[in-house]
C-alpha positions as CSV (number, residue, x, y, z in Angstrom):
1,X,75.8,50.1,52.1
2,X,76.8,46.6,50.9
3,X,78.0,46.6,47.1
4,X,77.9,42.9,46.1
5,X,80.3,42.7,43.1
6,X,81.5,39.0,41.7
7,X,83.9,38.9,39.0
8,X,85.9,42.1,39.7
9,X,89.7,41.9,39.2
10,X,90.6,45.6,39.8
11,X,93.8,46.2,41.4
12,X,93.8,46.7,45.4
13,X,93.7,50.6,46.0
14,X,94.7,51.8,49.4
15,X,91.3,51.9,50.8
16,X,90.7,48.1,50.3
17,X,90.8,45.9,53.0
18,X,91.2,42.0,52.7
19,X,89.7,40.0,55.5
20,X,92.1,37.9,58.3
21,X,90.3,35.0,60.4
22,X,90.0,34.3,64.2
23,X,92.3,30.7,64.1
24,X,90.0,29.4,67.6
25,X,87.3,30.1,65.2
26,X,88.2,28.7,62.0
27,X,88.5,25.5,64.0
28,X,85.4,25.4,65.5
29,X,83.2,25.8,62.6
30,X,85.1,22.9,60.9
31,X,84.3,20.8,63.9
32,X,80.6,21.7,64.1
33,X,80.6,20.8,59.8
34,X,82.4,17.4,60.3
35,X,80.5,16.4,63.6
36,X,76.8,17.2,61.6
37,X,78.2,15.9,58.4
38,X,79.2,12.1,60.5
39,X,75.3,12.5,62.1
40,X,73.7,13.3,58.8
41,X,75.6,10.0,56.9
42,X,75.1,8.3,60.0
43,X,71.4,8.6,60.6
44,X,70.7,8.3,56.9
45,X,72.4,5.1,56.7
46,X,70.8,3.4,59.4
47,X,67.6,4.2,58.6
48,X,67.7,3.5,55.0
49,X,66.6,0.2,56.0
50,X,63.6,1.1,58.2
51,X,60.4,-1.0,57.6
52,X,57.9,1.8,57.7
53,X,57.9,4.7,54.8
54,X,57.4,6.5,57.7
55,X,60.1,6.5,59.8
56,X,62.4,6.5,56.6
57,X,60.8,9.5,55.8
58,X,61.2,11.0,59.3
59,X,64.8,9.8,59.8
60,X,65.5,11.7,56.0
61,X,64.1,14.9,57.3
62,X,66.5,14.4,60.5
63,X,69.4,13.9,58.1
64,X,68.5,16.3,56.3
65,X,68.1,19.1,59.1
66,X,71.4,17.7,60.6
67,X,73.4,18.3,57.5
68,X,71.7,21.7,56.6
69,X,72.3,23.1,60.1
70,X,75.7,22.3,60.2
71,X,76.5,23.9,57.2
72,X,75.0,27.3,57.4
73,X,76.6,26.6,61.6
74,X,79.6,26.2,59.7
75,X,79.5,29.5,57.5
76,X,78.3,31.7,60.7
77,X,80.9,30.9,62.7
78,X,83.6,31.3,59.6
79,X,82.0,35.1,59.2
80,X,82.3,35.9,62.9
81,X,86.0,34.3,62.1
82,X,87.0,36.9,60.2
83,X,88.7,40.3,61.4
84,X,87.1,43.3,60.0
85,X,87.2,47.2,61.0
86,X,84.6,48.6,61.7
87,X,82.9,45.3,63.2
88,X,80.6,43.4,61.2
89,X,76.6,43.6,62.1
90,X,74.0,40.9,60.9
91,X,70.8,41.7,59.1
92,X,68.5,39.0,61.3
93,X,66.1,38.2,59.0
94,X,68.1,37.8,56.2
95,X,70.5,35.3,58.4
96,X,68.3,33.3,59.5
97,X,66.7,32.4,56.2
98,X,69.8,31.8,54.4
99,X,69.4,28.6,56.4
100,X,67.0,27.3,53.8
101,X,69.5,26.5,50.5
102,X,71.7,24.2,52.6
103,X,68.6,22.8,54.4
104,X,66.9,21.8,50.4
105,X,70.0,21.0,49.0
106,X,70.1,18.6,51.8
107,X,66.9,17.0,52.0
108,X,67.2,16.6,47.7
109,X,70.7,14.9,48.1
110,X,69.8,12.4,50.7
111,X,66.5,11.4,49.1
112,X,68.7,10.7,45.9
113,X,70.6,8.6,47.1
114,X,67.9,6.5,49.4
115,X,68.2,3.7,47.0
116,X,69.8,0.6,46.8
117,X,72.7,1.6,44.5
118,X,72.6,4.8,43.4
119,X,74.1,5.5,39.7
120,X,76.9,8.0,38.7
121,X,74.4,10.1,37.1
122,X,72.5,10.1,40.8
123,X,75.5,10.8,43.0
124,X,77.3,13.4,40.3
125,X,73.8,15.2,41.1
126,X,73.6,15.0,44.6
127,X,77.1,16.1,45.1
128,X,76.0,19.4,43.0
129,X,73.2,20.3,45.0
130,X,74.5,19.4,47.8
131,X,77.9,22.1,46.5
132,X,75.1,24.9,44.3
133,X,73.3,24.7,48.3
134,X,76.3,25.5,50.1
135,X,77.2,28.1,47.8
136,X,73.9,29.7,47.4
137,X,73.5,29.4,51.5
138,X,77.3,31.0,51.4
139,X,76.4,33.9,49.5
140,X,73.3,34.6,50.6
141,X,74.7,35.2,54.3
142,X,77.5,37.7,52.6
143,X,74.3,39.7,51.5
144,X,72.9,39.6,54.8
145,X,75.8,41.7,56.4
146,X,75.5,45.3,57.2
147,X,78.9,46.6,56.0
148,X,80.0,50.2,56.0
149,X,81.5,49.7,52.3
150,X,81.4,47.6,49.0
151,X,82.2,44.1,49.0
152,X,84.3,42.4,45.9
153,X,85.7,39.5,45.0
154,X,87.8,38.4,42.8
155,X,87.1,36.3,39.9
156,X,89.5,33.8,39.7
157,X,89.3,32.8,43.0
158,X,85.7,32.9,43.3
159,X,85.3,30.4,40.5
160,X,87.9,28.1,42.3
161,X,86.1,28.2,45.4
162,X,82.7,26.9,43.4
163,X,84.9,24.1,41.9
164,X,86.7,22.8,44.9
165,X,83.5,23.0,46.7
166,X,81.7,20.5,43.9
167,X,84.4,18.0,43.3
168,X,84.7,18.0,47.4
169,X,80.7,17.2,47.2
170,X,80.6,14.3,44.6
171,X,83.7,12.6,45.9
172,X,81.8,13.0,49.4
173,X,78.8,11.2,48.1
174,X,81.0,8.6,45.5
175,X,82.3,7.1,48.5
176,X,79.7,7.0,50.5
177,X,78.0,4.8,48.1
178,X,81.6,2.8,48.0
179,X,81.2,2.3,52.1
180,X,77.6,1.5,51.6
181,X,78.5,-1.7,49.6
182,X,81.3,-3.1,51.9
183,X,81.2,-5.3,55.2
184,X,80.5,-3.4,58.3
185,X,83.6,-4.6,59.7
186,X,85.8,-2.7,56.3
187,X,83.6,0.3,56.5
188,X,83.3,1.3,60.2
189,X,86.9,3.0,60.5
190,X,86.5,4.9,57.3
191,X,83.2,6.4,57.9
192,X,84.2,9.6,58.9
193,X,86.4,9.4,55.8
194,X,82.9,11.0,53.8
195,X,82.2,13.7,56.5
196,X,85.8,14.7,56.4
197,X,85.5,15.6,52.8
198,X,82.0,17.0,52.8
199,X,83.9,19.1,55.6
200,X,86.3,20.2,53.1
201,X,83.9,21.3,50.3
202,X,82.5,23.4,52.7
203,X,85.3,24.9,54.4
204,X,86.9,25.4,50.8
205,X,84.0,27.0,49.6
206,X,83.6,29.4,52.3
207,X,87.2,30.3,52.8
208,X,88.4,30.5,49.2
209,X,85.6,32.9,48.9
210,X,86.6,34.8,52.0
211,X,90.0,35.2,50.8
212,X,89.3,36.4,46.9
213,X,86.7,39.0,49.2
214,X,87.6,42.7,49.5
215,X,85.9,45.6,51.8
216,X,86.0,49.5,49.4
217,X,85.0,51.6,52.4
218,X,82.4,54.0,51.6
219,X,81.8,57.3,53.3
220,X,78.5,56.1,55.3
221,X,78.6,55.9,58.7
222,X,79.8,52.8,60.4
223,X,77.8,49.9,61.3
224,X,76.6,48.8,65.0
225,X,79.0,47.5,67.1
226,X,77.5,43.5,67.8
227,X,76.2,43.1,71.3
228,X,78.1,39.7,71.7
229,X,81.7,39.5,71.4
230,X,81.9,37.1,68.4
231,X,83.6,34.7,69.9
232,X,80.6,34.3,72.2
233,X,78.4,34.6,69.4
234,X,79.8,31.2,67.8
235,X,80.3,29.3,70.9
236,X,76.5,30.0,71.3
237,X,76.2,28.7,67.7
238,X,78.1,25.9,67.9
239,X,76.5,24.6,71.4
240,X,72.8,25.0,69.7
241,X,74.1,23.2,66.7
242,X,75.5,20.2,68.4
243,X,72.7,20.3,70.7
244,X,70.2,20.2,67.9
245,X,72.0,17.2,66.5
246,X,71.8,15.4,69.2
247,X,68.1,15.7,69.6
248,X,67.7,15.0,66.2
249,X,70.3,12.0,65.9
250,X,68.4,10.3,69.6
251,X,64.7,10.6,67.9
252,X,66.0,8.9,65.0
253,X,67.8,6.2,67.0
254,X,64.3,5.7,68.3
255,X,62.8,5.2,65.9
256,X,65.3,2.5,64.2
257,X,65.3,0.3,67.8
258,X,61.5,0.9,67.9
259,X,61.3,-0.9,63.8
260,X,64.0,-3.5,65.5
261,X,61.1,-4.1,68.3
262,X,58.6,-4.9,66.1
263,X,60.8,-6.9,64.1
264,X,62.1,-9.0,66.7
265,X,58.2,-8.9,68.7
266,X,56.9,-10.0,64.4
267,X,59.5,-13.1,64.6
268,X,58.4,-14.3,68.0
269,X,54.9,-14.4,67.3
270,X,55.7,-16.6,64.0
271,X,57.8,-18.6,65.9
272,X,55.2,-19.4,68.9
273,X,52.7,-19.9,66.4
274,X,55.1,-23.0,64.1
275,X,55.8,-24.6,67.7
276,X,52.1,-24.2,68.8
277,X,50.9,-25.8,65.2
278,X,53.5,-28.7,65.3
279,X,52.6,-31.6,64.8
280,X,55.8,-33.2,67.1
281,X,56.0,-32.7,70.9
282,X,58.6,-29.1,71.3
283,X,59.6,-29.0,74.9
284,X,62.5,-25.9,75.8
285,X,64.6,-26.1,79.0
286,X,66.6,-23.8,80.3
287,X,70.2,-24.6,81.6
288,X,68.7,-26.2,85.0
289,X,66.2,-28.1,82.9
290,X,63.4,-26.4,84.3
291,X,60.5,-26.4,81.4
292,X,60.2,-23.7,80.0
293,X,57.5,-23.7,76.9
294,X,55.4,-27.0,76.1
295,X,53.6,-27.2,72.9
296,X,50.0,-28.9,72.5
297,X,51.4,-32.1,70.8
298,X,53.6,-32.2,73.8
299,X,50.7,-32.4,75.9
300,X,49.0,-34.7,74.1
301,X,52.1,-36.9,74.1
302,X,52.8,-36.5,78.0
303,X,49.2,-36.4,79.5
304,X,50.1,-33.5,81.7
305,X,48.8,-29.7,80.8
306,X,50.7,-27.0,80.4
307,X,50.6,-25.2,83.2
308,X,51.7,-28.2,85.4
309,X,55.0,-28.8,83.1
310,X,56.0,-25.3,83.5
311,X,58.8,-24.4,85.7
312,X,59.0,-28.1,86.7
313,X,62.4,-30.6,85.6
314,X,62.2,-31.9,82.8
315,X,63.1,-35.6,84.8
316,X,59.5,-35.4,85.3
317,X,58.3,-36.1,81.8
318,X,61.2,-39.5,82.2
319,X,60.4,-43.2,83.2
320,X,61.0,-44.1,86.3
321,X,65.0,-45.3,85.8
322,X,66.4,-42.2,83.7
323,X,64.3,-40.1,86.4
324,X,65.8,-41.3,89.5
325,X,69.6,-40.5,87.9
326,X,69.0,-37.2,86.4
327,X,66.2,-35.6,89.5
328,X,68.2,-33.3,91.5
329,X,68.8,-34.4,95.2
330,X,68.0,-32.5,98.6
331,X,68.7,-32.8,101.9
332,X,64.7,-33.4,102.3
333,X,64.9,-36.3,100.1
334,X,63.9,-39.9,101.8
335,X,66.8,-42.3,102.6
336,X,66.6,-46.3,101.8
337,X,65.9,-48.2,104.8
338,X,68.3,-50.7,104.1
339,X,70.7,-48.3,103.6
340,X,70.6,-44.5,104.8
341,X,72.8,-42.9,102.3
342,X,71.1,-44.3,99.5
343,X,68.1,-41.8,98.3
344,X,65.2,-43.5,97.0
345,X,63.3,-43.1,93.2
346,X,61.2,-40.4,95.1
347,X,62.4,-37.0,94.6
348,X,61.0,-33.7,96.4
349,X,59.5,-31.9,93.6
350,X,60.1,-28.3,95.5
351,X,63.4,-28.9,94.7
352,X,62.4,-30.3,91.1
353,X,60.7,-26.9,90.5
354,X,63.9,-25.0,91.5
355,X,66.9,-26.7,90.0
356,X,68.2,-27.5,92.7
């Protein structure tokens, strides 16, 4: 029978046990929060900019995934951390949905700060939500363990764990907004510098808690032994975690180099179209002067088309002096009579429509 009891101070009685933590484990659940905490600030960043309200939309709900996985990821992995007797068995339903605070906190603290500078009122609220989530997510998953006993905590601690958790938050998301507003070349080293203290209002939320917690053992029987060791159990976890931001993090760096496409595809077409309209001859060479785009007023100019400029040298749109010194020479090209190793003003065009 679980016996959820906040705010009790009573003095520890010889049937109380306090809970110890798997080391290994309290490591890997702080990796798994900072690695989904640098995706989430990551993908939400670059997409901010995104040219359709569509992808920005799509890329939120990515960040917003990433960040609320990796914090209930986080919390599993810290309850399979800890060292109870008998071992500790998970109500499934109830686990799986305690997904869903973190997950809206998330989503509602991301979309607040979408704009172009948030305010202090903005970020003091995100950082809340984004703390009352984890919390709410935290406690929820205490309720959904099958415990042979009565779970309390202490209320000192408990109410120290809530605080650290929302000043970890807002300072999280107060400099994030600071990075946002400096040069990339300033703010690329110190990125992780937000994810590393989101990481820490997590892990002080969670393990605060866990250490104000206490197990009265009740005279039920005990619950199911797990049928993963849980050291299994949160390498399992961790690898679907990472794995799901991954996924995640690639489809939304899709869909940022697919708005860049466009972009770049939107500024080439307005470019073709100012050089096709110009009222001057534009002629582009590359570095062997072959032609590479001629303009209508360039045709007009020349007398030649299009289609026979292209991929031609440019020496062919010259008069007849500044031709013969620039055309490029081949072994093909006729000699002088007069004088053999002197090449004449004709010039093989095979070679004119190579570079060579």
């Amino acid at each position: 029978m679980l016996d959820l009891l906040i705010f009790d101070a009573s003095s520890l009685a010889a049937d109380w046990q306090s809970a110890s933590h798997d080391g290994s484990l309290v490591a890997l659940s702080l990796a798994v929060a900072f690695t989904s905490s640098c995706a989430a600030f990551y993908i939400a960043q670059t997409n901010r900019q995104a040219s359709s309200p569509r992808h920005r939309h799509l890329a939120l709900l990515c960040a917003s995934l990433v960040l609320g996985l990796g914090i209930w990821a986080m919390h599993f992995i810290g309850m399979l951390a800890m060292k109870l007797h008998p071992p500790v068995s998970y109500n499934l339903q109830w686990t799986t949905l305690s997904i869903l605070p973190g997950m809206g906190a998330a989503w509602l603290s991301m979309w607040s700060l979408q704009g172009r500078c948030p305010t202090n009122a903005r970020l003091v609220a995100s950082g809340c939500l984004v703390g009352l989530g984890i919390a709410t997510m935290h406690y929820s998953g205490i309720a959904a363990m099958d415990l042979p006993g009565h779970l309390r905590f202490d209320g000192p601690l408990f109410l120290l764990s809530l605080l650290t958790g929302l000043v970890f938050s807002v300072a999280a998301f107060a400099l994030h907004r600071r990075l946002r507003t400096q040069a990339s070349p300033t703010r690329g080293p110190w990125c992780c510098a937000t994810a590393a203290l989101l990481t820490a209002a997590m892990a002080s939320m969670h393990y605060l808690s866990m250490l104000s917690l206490r197990l009265e053992h009740a005279a039920v029987h005990p619950a199911p032994k797990p049928q993963l060791m849980p050291e299994t159990l949160a390498l399992i976890v961790a690898f679907v975690s990472l794995l799901v931001v991954v996924v995640l993090g690639l489809a939304s760096t899709i869909l940022r180099y697919r708005d860049l496409w466009q972009a770049v595809a939107i500024r080439d077409a307005l470019l073709a179209a100012m050089i096709n309209t110009a009222s001057h001859g534009v002629i582009t060479i590359n570095a062997q002067g072959l032609v590479k785009d001629f303009n209508p007023a360039a045709q007009q100019i020349f007398g030649y088309s299009r289609d026979e400029v292209l991929g031609r040298n440019v020496s062919m749109l010259m008069p007849s002096p500044w031709r013969s010194s620039t055309m490029p020479m081949c072994k093909s090209t006729p000699t002088s009579p007069t004088n053999p190793s002197a090449p004449t003003a004709e010039r093989c065009w095979a070679c004119a429509r190579t570079g060579a």
